[in-house]
PLY file of the C-alpha trace (Angstrom):
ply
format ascii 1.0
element vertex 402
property float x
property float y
property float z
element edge 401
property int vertex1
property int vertex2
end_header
40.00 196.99 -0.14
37.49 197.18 2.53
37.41 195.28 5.84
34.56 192.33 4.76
36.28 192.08 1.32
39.25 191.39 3.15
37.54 188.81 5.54
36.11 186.99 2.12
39.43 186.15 0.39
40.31 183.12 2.40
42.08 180.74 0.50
42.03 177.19 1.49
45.64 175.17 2.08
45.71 171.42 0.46
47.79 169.51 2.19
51.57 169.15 0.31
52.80 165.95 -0.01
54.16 164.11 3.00
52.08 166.65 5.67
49.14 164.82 5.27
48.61 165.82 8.76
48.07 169.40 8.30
45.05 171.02 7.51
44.70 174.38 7.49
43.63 177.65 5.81
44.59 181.56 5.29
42.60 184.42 5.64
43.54 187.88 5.43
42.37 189.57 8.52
42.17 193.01 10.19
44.46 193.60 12.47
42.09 194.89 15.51
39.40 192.45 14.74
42.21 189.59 15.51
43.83 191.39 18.84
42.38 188.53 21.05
43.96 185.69 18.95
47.01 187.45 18.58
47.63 188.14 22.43
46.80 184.23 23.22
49.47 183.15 20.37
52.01 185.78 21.77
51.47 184.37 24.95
52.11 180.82 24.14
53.63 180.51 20.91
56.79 181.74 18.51
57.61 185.61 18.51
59.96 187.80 19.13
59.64 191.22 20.65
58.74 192.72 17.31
55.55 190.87 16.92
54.00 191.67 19.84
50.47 193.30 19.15
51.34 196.81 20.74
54.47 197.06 18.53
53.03 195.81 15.36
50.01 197.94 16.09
51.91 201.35 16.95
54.16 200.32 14.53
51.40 200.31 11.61
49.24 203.13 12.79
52.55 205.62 12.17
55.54 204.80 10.17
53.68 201.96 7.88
51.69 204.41 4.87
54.65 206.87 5.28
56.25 205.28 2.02
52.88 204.16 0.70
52.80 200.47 2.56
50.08 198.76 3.70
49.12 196.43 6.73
48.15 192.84 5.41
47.53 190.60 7.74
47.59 186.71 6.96
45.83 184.30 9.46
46.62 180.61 9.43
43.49 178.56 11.27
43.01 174.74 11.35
39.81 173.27 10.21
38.41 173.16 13.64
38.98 177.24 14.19
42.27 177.24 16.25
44.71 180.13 15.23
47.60 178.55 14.21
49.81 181.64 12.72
49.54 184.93 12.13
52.16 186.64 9.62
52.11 190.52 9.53
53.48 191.73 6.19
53.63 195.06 4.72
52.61 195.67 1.10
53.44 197.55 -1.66
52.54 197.79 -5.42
55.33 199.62 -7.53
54.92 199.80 -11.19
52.68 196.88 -11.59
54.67 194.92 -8.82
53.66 194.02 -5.75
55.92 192.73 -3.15
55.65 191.95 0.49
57.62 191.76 3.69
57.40 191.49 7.22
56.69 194.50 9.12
58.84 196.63 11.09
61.63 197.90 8.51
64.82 199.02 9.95
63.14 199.33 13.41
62.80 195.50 14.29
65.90 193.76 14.58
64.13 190.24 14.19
61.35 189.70 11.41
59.30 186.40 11.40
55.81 185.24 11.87
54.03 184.22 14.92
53.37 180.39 15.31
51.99 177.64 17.26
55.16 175.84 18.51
53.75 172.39 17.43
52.52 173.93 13.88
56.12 175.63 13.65
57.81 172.33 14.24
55.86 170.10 11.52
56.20 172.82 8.73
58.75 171.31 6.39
60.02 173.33 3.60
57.06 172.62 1.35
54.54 173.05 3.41
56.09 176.71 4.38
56.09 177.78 0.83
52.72 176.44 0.14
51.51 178.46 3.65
53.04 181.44 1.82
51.45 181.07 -1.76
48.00 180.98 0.01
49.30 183.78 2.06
49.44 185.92 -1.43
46.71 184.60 -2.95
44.46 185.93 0.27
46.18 189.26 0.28
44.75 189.46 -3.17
47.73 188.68 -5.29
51.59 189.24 -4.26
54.46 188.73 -6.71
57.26 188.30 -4.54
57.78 188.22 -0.61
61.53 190.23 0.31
61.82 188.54 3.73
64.96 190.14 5.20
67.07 189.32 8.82
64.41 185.95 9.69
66.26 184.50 12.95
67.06 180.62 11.54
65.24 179.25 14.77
63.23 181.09 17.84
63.10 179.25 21.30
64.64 176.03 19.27
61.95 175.71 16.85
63.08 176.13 13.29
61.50 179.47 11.57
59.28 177.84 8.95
59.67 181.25 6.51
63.65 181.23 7.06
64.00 177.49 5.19
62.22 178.98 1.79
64.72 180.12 -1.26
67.38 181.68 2.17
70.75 183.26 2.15
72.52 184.39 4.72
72.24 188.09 5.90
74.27 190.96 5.18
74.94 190.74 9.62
73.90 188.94 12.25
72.39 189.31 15.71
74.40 189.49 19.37
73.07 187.82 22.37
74.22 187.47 25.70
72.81 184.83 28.19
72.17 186.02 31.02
72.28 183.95 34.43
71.25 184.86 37.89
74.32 185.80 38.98
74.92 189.15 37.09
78.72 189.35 37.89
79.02 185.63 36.40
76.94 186.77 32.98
79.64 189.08 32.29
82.60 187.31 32.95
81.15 184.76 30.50
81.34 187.10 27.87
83.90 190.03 28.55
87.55 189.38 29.00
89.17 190.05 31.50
91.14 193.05 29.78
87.46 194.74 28.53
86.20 193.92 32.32
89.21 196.17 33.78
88.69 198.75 31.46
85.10 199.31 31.93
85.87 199.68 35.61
88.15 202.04 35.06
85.79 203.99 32.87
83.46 203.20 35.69
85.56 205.18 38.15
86.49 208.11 36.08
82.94 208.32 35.54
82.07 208.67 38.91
84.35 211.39 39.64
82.22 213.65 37.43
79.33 213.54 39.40
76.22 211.62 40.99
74.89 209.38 38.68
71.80 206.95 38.24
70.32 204.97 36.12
67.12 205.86 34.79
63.99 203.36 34.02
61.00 204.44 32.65
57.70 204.32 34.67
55.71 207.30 34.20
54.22 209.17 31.42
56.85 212.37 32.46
60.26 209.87 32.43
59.36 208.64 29.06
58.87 211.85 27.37
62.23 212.70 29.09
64.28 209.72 27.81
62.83 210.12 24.66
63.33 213.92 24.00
67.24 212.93 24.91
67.51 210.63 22.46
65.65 212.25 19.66
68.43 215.15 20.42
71.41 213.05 20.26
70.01 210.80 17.57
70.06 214.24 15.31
73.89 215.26 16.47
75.25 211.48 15.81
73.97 211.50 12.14
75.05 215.12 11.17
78.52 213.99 12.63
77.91 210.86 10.19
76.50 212.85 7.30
73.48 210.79 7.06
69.91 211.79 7.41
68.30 211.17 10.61
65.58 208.75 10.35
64.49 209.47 13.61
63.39 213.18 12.92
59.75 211.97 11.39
57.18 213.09 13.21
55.92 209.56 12.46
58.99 207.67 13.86
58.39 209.92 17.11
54.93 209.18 17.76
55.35 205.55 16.57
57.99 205.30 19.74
56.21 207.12 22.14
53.07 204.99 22.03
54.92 201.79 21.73
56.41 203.20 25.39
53.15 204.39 26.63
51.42 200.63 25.52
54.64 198.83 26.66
55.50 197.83 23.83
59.70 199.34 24.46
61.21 199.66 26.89
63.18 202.86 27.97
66.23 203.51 30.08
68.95 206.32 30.74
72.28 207.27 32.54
71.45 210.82 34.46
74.96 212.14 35.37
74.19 215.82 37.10
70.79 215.69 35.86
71.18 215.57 32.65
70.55 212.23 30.88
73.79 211.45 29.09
72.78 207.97 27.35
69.54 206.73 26.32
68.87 202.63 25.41
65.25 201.75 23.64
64.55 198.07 23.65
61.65 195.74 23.97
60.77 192.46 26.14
59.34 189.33 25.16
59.30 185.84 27.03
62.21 186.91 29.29
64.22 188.33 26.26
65.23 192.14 26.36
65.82 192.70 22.99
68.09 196.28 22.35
66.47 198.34 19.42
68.26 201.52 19.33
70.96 203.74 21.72
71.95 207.31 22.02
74.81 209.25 24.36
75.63 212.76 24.86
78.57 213.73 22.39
80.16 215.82 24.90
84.43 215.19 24.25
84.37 214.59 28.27
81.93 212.26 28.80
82.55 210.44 25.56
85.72 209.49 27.17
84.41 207.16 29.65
81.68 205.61 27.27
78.35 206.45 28.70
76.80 204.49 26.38
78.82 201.18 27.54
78.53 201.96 31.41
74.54 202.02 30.40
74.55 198.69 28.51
76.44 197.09 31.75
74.18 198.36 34.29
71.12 197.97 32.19
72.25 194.16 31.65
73.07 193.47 35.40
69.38 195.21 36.01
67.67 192.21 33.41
69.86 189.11 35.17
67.96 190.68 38.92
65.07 190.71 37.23
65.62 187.13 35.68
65.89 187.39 32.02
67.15 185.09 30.23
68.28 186.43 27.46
69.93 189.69 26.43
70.36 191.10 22.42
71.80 193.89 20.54
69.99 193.64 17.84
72.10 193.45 14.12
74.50 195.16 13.09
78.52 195.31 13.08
79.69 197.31 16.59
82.81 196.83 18.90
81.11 197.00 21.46
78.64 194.26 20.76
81.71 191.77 20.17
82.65 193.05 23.39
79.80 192.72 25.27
77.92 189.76 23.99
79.19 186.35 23.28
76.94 184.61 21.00
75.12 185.44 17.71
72.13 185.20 16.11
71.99 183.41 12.70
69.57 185.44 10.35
69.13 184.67 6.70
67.07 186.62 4.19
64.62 184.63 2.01
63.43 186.12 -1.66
60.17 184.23 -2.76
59.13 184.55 -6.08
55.25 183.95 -6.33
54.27 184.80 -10.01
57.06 185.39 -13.31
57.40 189.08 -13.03
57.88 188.29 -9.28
61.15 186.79 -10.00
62.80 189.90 -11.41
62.21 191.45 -7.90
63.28 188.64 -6.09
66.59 188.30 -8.24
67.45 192.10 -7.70
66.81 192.24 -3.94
68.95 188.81 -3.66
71.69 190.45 -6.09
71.81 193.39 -3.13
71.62 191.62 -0.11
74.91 189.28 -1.57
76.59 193.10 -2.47
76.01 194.39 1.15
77.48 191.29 2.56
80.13 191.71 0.61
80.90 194.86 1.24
80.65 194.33 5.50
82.46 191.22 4.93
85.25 193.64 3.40
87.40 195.77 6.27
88.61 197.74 3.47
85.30 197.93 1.72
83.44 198.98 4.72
86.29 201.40 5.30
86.13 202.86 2.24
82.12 203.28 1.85
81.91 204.67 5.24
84.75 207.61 4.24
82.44 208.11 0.82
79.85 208.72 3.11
81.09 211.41 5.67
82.79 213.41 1.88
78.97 213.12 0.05
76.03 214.48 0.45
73.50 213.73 3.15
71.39 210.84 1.71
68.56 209.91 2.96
67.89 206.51 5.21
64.27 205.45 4.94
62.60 204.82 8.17
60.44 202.50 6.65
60.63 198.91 5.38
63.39 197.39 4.02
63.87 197.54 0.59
0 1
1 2
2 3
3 4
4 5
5 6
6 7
7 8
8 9
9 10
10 11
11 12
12 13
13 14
14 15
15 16
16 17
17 18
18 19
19 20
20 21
21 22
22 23
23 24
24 25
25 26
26 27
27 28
28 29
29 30
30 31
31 32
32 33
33 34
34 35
35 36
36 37
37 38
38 39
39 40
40 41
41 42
42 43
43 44
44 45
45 46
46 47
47 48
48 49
49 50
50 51
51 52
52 53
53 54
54 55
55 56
56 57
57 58
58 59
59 60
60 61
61 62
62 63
63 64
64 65
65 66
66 67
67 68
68 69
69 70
70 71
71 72
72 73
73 74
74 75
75 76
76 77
77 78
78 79
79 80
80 81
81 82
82 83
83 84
84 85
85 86
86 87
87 88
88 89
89 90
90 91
91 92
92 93
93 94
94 95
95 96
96 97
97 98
98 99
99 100
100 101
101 102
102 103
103 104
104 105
105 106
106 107
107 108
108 109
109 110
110 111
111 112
112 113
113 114
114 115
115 116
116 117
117 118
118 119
119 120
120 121
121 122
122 123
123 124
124 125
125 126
126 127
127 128
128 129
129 130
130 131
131 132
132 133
133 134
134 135
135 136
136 137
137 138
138 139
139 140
140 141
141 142
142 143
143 144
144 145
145 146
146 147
147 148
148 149
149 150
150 151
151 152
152 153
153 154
154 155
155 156
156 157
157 158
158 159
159 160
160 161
161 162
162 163
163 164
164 165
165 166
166 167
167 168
168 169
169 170
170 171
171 172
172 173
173 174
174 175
175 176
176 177
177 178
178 179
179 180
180 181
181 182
182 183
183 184
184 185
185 186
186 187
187 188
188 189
189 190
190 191
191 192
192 193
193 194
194 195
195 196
196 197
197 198
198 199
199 200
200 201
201 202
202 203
203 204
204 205
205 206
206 207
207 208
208 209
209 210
210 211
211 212
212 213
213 214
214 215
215 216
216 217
217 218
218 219
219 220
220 221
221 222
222 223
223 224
224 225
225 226
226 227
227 228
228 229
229 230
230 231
231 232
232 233
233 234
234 235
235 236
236 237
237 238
238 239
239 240
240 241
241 242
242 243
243 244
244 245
245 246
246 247
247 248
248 249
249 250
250 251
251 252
252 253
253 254
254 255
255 256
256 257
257 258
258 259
259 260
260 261
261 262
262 263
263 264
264 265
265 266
266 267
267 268
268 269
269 270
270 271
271 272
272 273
273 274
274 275
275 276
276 277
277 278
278 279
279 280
280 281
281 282
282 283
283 284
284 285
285 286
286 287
287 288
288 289
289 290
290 291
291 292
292 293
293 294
294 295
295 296
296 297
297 298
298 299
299 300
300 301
301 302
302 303
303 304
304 305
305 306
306 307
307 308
308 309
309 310
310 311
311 312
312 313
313 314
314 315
315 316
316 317
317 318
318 319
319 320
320 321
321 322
322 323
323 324
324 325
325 326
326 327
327 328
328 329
329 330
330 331
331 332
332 333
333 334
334 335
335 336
336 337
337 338
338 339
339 340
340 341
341 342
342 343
343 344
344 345
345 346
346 347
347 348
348 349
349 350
350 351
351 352
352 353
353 354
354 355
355 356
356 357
357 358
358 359
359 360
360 361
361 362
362 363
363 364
364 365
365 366
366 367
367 368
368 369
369 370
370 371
371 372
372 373
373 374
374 375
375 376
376 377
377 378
378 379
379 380
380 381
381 382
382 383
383 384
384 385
385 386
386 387
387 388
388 389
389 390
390 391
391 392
392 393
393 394
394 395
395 396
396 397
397 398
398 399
399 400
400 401
């Protein structure tokens, strides 16, 4: 669909019952033509790291039409003009179907819209859904939207998308508050037993070598970081007989221009020179938001956890730099337990918009229940994770979620 046909399908919002207030419209918009209104309402409004215009952007221009998606961006304006949402969605027609869901894939930890705070706040569950059946009918016809790992609220606003046809996610999200005192942050959330062992880890790891810790700044140290962790990446999932996602070319470049726009972050442990733990995360509104970690999987070095002594120092480097918030992202890990001591509640939403729609929405609900199940399970888990390392490599899409 070309760019002006695009800018003509705007579909116009009545107002549901009880939100007589509201008055708005959608418009499906290009994503460059918009970068001005999208930087103000990233500025000001609802979003988490993953929505920022440099990762949606670098996100879209090289991972996105790997598995045949496309970009579909849905603008929400008042009648005066005044941007009041924007909700980036990826789109794909299967068989006659066509579902939506919010960009990023596996890659984003968090997936939600961007909002006004004050719009956010007086979207009640009808009005959301009716924001989101004008949302498909300017994309030009959607028959479901799969809406998976929506944080329940952002900032203390409630996530209009996450109260719409919502169950709770297969995992959740681990935070850590960070204060200014960085010694104080962790004795919030370590114990006193996982506090003594990481200094003991600390000190065995200093008697390999010097040491450092390694941020980011030039063009040189990011190419550096990143060929580290594209290497240990690759040695992690042949130990875990699963296919590394992060070996397309298109996952590569997608990371290395998010780091070059700012869009990630990137950080390392350098032990003798060599970097021996890499950490890939992104910062938004004084949140440093963990995407993705490597380490070295050298027997002596694993031994003292390179990867934790990284996540320690890279946490007391955010509470200097006064952050206020610190995540791990989702995803069952010791260490996260260990380290953080909150979590974030995420739901999944499955939205049928036409009939056929609800046969997609039913299946991808039927799943997401299964997969909870299953991490919900110690013995399930256990036993899927042993099927894994005795099969065949299978493949882990880099893309959206299914």
């Amino acid at each position: 669909m070309s760019a002006i046909a695009e800018r003509d399908l705007i579909a116009e919002a009545p107002a549901p019952a009880g939100e007589a207030s509201l008055n708005w419209r959608t418009e499906l918009v290009a994503l460059d033509e918009v970068r001005d209104d999208w930087l103000a309402l990233e500025a000001h409004g609802l979003a988490t790291p993953y929505q920022r215009y440099d990762w949606v952007k670098a996100y879209a221009q090289h991972v996105l039409g790997k598995d045949g998606a496309a970009l579909r961006i849905v603008r929400v304006r008042s009648a005066g003009g005044r941007t009041l949402a924007m909700l980036p969605f990826a789109s794909r027609r299967r068989k006659g179907l066509t579902t939506a869901s919010f960009v990023g894939g596996k890659h984003a930890n968090f997936h939600m819209g961007l909002y006004d705070p004050v719009f956010a706040a007086r979207l009640d569950e009808p009005a959301a859904r009716q924001m989101l059946r004008n949302g498909a009918l300017a994309m030009g016809g959607v028959d479901a939207f799969i809406l998976h790992c929506q944080p329940v609220s952002w900032n203390g606003v409630a996530n209009p998308l996450a109260r719409i046809d919502a169950q709770a996610s297969p995992s959740q999200g681990y935070r850590l508050p960070l204060l200014p005192d960085c010694d104080a942050t962790l004795a919030n959330s370590m114990s006193s037993h996982a506090r003594k062992k990481h200094k003991n880890k600390r000190a065995r790891f200093a008697e390999l070598g010097p040491s450092r810790l390694l941020a980011a700044g030039t063009e040189a140290e990011r190419a550096r970081i990143l060929d580290a962790f594209f290497r240990q990446k690759a040695l992690r999932f042949a130990q875990m007989n699963i296919a590394d996602p992060f070996s397309e070319p298109s996952v590569r470049r997608f990371l290395t221009q998010a780091a070059a726009d700012g869009a990630v972050e990137l950080a390392a442990l350098e032990l003798n020179d060599t970097l021996v733990a890499t950490y890939i995360g992104a910062v938004h509104h004084g949140r440093f938001s963990g995407m993705a970690t490597s380490f070295e999987p050298d027997p002596a070095i694993m031994k003292v956890s390179p990867g934790e002594i990284l996540l320690v120092e890279l946490i007391r480097t955010q509470c200097r730099k006064g952050l206020s918030l610190f995540d791990l992202g989702v995803g069952e890990a010791r260490y996260k337990a260990t380290i953080c001591n909150e979590t974030e509640e995420l739901v999944d939403s499955f939205v049928a918009i036409t009939p056929k729609g609800h046969l997609a929405a039913s299946a991808s609900r039927q799943l997401q229940r299964i997969k909870r199940a299953i991490k919900a399970s110690p013995l399930a888990f256990g036993l899927m994770a042993r099927l894994r390392k005795l099969g065949p490599v299978r493949p882990r899409p880099s893309g959206e979620a299914e």
